[in-house]
C-alpha positions in Angstrom: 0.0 0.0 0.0 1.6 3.4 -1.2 1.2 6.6 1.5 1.5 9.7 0.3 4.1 10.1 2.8 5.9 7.2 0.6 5.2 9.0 -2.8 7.4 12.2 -1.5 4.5 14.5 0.7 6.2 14.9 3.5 3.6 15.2 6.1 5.0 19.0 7.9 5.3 20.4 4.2 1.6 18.8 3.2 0.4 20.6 6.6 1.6 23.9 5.8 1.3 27.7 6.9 -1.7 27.8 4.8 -3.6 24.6 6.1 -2.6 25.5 9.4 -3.9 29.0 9.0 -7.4 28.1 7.7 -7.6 25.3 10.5 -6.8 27.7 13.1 -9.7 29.9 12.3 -12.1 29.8 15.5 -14.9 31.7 13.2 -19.1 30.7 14.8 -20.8 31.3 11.7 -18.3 29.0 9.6 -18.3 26.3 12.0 -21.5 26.3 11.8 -21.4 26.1 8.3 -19.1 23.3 8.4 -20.8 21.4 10.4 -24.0 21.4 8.5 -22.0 21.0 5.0 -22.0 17.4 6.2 -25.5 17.0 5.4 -25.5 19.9 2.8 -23.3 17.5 0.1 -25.3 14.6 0.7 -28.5 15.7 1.3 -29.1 19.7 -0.4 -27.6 19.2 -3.0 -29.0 16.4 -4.3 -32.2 17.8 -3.7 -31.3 21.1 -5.5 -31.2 19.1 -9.5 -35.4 19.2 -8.1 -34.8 23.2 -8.5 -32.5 23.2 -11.7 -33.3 20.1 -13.3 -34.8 22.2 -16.3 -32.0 24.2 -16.5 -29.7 21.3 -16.4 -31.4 18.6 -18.5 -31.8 14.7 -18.3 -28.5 14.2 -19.4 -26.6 16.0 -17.6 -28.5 14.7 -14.4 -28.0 11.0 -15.7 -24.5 11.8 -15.9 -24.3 13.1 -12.4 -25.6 10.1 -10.9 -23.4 8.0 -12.7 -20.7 10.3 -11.2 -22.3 10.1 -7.8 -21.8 6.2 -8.2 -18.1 6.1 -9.6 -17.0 8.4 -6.5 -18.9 5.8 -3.5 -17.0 3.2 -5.4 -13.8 5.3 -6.0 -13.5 7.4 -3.1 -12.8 4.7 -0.4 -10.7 2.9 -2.5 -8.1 5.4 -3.2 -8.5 6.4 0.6 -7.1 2.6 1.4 -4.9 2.8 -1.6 -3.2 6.3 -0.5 -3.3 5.5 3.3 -3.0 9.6 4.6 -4.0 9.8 7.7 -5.7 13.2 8.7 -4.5 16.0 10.4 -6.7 15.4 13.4 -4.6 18.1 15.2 -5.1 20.7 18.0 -7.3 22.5 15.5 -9.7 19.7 15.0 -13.1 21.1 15.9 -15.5 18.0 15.6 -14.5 14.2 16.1 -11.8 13.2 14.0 -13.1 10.2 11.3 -11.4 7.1 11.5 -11.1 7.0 7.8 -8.0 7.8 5.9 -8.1 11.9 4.1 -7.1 11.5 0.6 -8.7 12.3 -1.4 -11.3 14.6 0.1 -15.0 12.8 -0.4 -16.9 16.0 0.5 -14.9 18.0 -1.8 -14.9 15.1 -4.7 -19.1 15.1 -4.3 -19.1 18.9 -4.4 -17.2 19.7 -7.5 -18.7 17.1 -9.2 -22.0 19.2 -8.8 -19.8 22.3 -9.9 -18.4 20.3 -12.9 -21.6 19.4 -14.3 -23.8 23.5 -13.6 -20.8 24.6 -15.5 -22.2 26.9 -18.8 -25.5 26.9 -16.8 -27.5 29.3 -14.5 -26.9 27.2 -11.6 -23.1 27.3 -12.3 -22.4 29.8 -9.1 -24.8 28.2 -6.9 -23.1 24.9 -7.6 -19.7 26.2 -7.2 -19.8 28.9 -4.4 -21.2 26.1 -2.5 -18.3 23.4 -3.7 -15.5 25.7 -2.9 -16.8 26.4 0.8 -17.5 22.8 1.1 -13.8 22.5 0.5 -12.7 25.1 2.1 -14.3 24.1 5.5 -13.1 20.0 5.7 -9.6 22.6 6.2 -11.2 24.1 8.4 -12.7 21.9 10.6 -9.0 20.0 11.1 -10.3 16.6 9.1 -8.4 17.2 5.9 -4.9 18.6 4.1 -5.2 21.3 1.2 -4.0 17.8 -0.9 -6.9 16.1 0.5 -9.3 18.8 -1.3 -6.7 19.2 -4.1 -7.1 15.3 -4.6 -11.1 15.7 -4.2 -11.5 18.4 -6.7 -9.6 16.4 -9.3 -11.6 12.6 -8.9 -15.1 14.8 -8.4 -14.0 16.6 -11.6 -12.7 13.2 -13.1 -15.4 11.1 -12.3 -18.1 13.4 -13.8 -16.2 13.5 -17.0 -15.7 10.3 -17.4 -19.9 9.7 -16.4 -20.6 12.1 -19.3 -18.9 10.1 -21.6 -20.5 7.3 -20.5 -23.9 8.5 -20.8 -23.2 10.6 -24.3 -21.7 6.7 -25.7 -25.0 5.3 -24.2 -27.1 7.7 -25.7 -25.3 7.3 -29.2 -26.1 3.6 -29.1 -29.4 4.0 -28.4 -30.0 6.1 -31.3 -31.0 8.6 -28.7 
């Protein structure tokens, strides 16, 4: 099993003054925030495509739930794969999971959302929300700037590779 601390991160530089800046925030509002952005990726924005789903269109949706799919498959694998532990330090403000960090599941979920508003009217609602979502696994101690680095890329990833999917479908049905 490869670590990130194998592959060359060493764990002080992958900290750094600007993780350990944004984790040493001690702001209400954004803790708050953070907090509720654990239910926010799984549960609002799901329910949001109810709001843009016009704007959006079937496919686009089909190909977000495809994405949705890849990342519960691919998320935890590359979390075993990588082995990073998380940060977990004296700015931890919740429980620390007892997962591994990389790559950042929140943050994967998120821009995956972003990735697929993008050219549409719900592009800055989608990716507002994705980069605080990001922003605040930082915050709240549970995650490395490479952990949301790493989570941007496979959400990004994933829903490209979905859309291919579902256009190659499409094409074969004659649809």
């Amino acid at each position: 099993m490869a670590t990130l601390g194998r592959l060359g991160f060493a764990k002080e530089a992958v900290i750094g003054p600007v993780t350990r800046f944004i984790a040493s925030q001690n702001i209400w509002f954004f803790t708050l925030f953070s907090v509720f952005a654990d239910y926010y990726v799984f549960i609002v924005l799901p329910l949001s495509l109810i709001l843009f789903y016009k704007k959006l269109g079937r496919k686009k949706v089909a190909s977000l739930v495809l994405s949705l799919l890849l990342l519960y498959l691919a998320v935890p694998y590359l979390k075993v794969t990588f082995g990073q532990s998380r940060p977990c330090n004296e700015y931890l403000k919740v429980a620390c999971p007892t997962d591994y960090s990389f790559p950042s599941g929140h943050t994967a979920v998120a821009f995956a959302f972003a990735f697929l508003s993008l050219g549409t009217v719900a592009f800055p609602f989608y990716y507002i929300s994705a980069f605080l979502i990001a922003l605040s696994r930082v915050y709240m101690g549970v995650h490395f700037l490479n952990d949301i680095a790493g989570g941007i890329v496979v959400g990004i990833f994933s829903y490209i590779v979905s859309e291919k999917v579902i256009d190659a479908c499409l094409r074969y049905a004659g649809g």
